[in-house]
Each structure stands twice: as C-alpha cells, then as structure tokens.
N, C-alpha and C positions, 0 to 999 in steps of 0.2 A: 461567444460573447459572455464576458465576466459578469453574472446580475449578482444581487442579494436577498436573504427570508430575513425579516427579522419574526425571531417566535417571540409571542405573546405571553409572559405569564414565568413560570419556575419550569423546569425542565431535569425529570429529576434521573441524575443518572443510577446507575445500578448499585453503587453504593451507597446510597440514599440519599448521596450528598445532592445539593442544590445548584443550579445555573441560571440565575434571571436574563431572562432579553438577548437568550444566544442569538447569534447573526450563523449563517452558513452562505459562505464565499460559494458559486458555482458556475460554470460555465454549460452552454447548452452550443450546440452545433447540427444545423437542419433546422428541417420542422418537422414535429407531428401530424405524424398523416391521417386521413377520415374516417380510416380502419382503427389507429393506434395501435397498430402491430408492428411499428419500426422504432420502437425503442431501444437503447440501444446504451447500457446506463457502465460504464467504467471506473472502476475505483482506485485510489492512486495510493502506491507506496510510498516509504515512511516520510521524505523530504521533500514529496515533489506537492506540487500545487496542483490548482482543478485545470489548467491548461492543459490537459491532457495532448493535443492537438501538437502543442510543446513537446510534452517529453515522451510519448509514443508515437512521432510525428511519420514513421515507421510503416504504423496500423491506421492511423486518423487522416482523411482526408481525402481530398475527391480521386476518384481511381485504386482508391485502397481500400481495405480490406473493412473498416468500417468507413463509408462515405457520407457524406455530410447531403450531398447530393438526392439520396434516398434516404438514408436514417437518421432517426431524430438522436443525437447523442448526448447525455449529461454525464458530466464528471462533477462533485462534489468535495470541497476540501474538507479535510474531519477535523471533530472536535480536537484542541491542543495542538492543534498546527499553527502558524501564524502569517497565511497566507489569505486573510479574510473572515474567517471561521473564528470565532471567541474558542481563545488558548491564552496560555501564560502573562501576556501581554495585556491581555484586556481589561477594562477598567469594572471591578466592584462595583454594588450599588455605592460606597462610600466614596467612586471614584477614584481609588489608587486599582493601581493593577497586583494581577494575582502574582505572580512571579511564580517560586518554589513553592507557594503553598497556593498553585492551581489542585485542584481534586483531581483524585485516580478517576481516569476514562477508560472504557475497556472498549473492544472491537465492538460488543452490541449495543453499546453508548453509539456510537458513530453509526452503527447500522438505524438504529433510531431513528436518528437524526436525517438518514435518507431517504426515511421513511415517510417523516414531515414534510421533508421536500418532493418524495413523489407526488403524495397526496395536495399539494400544493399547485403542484405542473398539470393536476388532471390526467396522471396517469394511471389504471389501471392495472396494467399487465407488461412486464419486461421481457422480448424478447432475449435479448442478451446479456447477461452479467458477468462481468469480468476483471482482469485487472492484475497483475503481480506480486510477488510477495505478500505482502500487509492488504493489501487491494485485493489481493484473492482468500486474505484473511474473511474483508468484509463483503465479497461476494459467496464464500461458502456460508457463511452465518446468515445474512441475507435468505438465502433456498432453502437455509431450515427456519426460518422465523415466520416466511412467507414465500410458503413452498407451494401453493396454489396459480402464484402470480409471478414464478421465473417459470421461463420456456425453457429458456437452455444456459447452461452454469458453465461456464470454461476457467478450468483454476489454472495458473501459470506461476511455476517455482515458487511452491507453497507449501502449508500442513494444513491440518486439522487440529494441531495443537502447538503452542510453542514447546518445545523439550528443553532437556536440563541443559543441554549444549547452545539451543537460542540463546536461554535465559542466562549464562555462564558470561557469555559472549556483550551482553547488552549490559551486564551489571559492570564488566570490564569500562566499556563506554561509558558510566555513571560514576563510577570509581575517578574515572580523569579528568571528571564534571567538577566533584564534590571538590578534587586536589588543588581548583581553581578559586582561590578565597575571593575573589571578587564574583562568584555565582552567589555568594550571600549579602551583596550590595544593593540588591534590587533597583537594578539599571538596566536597561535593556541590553548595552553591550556588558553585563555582568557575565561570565562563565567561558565567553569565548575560546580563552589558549585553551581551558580543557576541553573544549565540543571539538576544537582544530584535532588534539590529541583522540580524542573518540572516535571522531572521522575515520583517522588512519586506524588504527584499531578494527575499526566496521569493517572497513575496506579490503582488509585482510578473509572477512568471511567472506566477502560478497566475488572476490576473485577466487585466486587457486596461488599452487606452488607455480604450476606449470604456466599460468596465465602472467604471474610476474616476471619467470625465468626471463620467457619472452619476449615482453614489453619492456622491465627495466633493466636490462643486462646489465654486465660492466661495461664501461668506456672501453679500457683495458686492462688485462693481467695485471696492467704496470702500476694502477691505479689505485690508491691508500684512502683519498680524500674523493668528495665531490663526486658521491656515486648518487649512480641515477636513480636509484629506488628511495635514495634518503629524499631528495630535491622533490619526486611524485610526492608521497608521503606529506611533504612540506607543504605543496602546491595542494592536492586536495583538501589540505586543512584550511589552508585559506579560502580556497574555492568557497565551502559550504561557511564559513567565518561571512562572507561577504554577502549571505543570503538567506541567511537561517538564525534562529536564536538560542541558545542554549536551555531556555528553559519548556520551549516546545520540544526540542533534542529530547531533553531529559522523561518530560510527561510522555514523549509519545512512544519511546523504547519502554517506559511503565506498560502501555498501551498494550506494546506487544509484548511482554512476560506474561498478559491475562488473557491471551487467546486461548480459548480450550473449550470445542465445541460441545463437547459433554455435560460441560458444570452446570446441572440444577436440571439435568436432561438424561439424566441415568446412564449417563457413561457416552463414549466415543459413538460404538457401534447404535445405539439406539438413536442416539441423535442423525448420526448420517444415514440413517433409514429413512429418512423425515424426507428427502430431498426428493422432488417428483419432477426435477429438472431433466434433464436429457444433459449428460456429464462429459465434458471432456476433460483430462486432466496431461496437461504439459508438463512434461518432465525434461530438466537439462543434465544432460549426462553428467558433467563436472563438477555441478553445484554442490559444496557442501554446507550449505545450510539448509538445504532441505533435504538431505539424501533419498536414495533408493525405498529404507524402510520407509519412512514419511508418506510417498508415493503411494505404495502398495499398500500402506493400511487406509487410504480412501479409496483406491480401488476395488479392494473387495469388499467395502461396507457403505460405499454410494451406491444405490440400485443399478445396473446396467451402465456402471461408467467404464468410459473409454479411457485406456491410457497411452498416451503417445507420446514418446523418447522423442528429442532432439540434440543435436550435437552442438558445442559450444565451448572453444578453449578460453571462455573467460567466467565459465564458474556459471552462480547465481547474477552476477550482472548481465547475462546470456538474454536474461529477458526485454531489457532493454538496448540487445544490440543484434541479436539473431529475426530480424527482420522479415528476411525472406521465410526463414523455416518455419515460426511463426503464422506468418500468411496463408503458406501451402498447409500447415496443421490446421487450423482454425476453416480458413475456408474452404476444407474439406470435410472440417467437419459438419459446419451448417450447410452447406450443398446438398450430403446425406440427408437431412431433416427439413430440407427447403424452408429453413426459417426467417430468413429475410431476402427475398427476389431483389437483385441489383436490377 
C-alpha cells in the first residue's frame, strides 16, 4: 500500500544544505507482528520506485522469499527521486520547483530519511535490510549508522564505495544530460533526449559484452541497417523517457558518485567494523560494475560476512533477473540464523 510522512520543519542534509516539508513516498506490505521481529525493510535502486513488490516481484510476495503473509515489508523511495519523495520536481517554499538546482543528497541523506520513517512506523529493530545496487548502498550505511537495530544485512551487487570507474561511468550519463539545452528550461519534460542517451549509456554497465552478443545479435551477416542493438538502445531510452525525469536522473547518479562508507568514519575498514549485522554479501559473476575486488574488500572488513557468488549472463542487471538464485542464497542464508520463521 503506497502511504505518505510529511516531515515537520527543515531537514538538513549533510551538506548543510536545507529541505523544508520533505514528503517520503512508501509502501509497507503485511503487518507488524506482537513481537516486531518481522520486519523486513528493502531499499530500491537508482530508478525504481517504493513498489518493490513491482520490481522485485521475484522475492516479494506470498510464497516468496519475503512474504507479505508473515513479514511486515517497507520499501521507501529516496530523496531526489520522483516517485513521491520531494526531488527535483518539488515545489520550494516560493513555490516554483527545484529543478537543476535541487541540493547534493548523498546515500546517508536517504538513509536519514529512513530513519524518520522507521521511527514513525514504531519500529525498533530490522530483521532484514536489503536491496540492490544503490539499495544495498543504503542498506550497508544503514548497519553502520544503526548497527544495534539490523539483524541481518544482505548486500546484492554492490560496494562499499562508488570507484573511479562508477564515478566515470555516471558523469558519461550527466555529460548527455547537460548536451540537452532544454535540461536548462526548467520544465519537467526539460533533459529528456539526453536522460534517453544516459539510459543507453548506463545500460551498457548494467549488462556485459556477452549479455548483448546474445540478446541483440544481428538479424544477418547480410545486414548494414536496422540492427537490433541500435532499435534496444533506442527503445530503452524511451522506456525510462516515459517514467522518469531527467532532473531526478541527474541528482540521483550525483547520489551515487558520494557513496563512500568511510568519509568522516576514518576510512573503509573502520567503518565496516561497525556492522554487528550477521552479513551476507551476493555477488554476480559478470557484473562489471561491482567486480570481484569491490566484493572482497567488504568481505574481509564486515565482521564474519558471508560471501556467495551467483551466476548470471546478464551482468549487474542479474539482480533483478536471477530470481531463483537469489531465493536459494538468501534463504539459506536466514534459515542458518532462523531470523524470520515462515
């Protein structure tokens, strides 16, 4: 069920900059049980919304691996999205909206923010925190923020920090933003052909070589024109053109260039000491936007975290499409720590 918080008052992100009267878009699924030990809180990556149920529909739902049935579920949309949650769009106290000069939000801005809304729901203590990509951004920050009150932290095709090669990657995306002179029109459909161009761009991390070969081959040898990788490319641009904004696009790949669970925490390794969560960490073989080292350097600096490979010929989009493997990871690994009885 889609509800809303409106916060009371200035809301001051870590920049120091200011946010009056933020709204936070959420959806909750279950209930809270008498214990409240079936929470079960999921955080969403970079474009998706708090419908989790939606676009993990996978993992979410009755018979699955998180059940609505037994656990109480919230997904939260984050600051600078524009799925409910005050971002780009949203109107100033003067009434006009922010556009390009919404303020830099960072992953502990949003984590913040989910913080107000635990504290809102009457919840205590999180059984499970989770989520993908940028979603396991703000569930690893999360377990060092408020390391007392996660049980168990399961990160899926993630880091501990964004690298030069995220950061490389996303300014590509903002480069095809900026190329778009109608992103300085302050219209809501202001930026779009370039976010369409960004898209395809992203799209290329979020796959592989191997995962386009694949899926977009040629028609044939014979063929010069009207190849299938161009028309995908074309198609996913519109796709997110027809459900997203360019200026959430933009804030919220700012978003993730400032992941870095270290800053103002004395480095990587001290930080991820901090976590008294019980760790699993998923790893997709093909993905290259988190590779291998990414992996390994929170496995040996999360206390007794668990790491478990999965296979997947579509890259980092594996998280959203490796289902099954998923499932069998996950719930084996709370089986081992019997943290939420089905």
């Amino acid at each position: 069920m889609l509800q809303y918080l409106n916060i009371k008052g200035d809301f001051t992100l870590e920049s120091g900059a200011l946010l009056s009267g933020v709204q936070i878009a959420y959806h909750t699924y279950g209930e809270l049980n008498g214990a409240k030990d079936n929470v079960v809180w999921i955080c969403h990556a970079l474009t998706a919304s708090s419908d989790v149920a939606d676009w993990w529909s996978g993992l979410v739902g009755p018979g699955k691996c998180f059940n609505p049935e037994h656990h109480f579920i919230v997904c939260a949309n984050v600051l600078g999205s524009c799925y409910g949650t005050t971002g780009p769009l949203s109107e100033k106290e003067d009434g006009e909206a922010w556009y390009q000069d919404f303020p830099d939000v960072t992953v502990r801005d949003m984590v913040r923010a989910h913080i107000v809304l635990r504290e809102h729901l009457g919840i205590e203590n999180i059984e499970v925190v989770t989520g993908g990509s940028i979603g396991s951004f703000q569930a690893l920050e999360w377990s060092i923020m408020e390391p007392d009150r996660i049980k168990n932290l399961i990160i899926v095709a993630s880091g501990a920090k964004s690298t030069a090669w995220n950061i490389g990657l996303n300014e590509a995306q903002r480069m095809a933003i900026r190329g778009d002179k109608s992103f300085y029109e302050r219209h809501p459909e202001g930026g779009k052909e370039g976010m369409k161009a960004a898209r395809a761009v992203a799209l290329l991390s979020y796959r592989n070589a191997l995962a386009y070969n694949q899926t977009q081959p040629h028609y044939s040898e014979d063929r010069v024109d009207d190849l299938k990788a161009v028309s995908y490319q074309q198609y996913q641009g519109e796709k997110l053109a027809g459900r997203f904004n360019a200026y959430s696009y933009y804030s919220l790949t700012r978003s993730f260039d400032s992941h870095h669970v270290g800053r103002g925490r004395g480095g990587l390794e001290k930080a991820l000491a901090k976590i008294q969560a019980r760790t699993l960490i998923i790893a997709i073989d093909t993905d290259i936007l988190f590779p291998e080292p990414d992996q390994w350097l929170m496995k040996e600096n999360i206390p007794d975290a668990k790491l478990q490979w999965i296979h997947s010929d579509f890259g980092h989009d594996g998280f959203l499409l490796e289902y099954e493997a998923l499932t069998e990871a996950m719930n084996g690994f709370l089986q081992i720590g019997k943290a939420i009885k089905d």
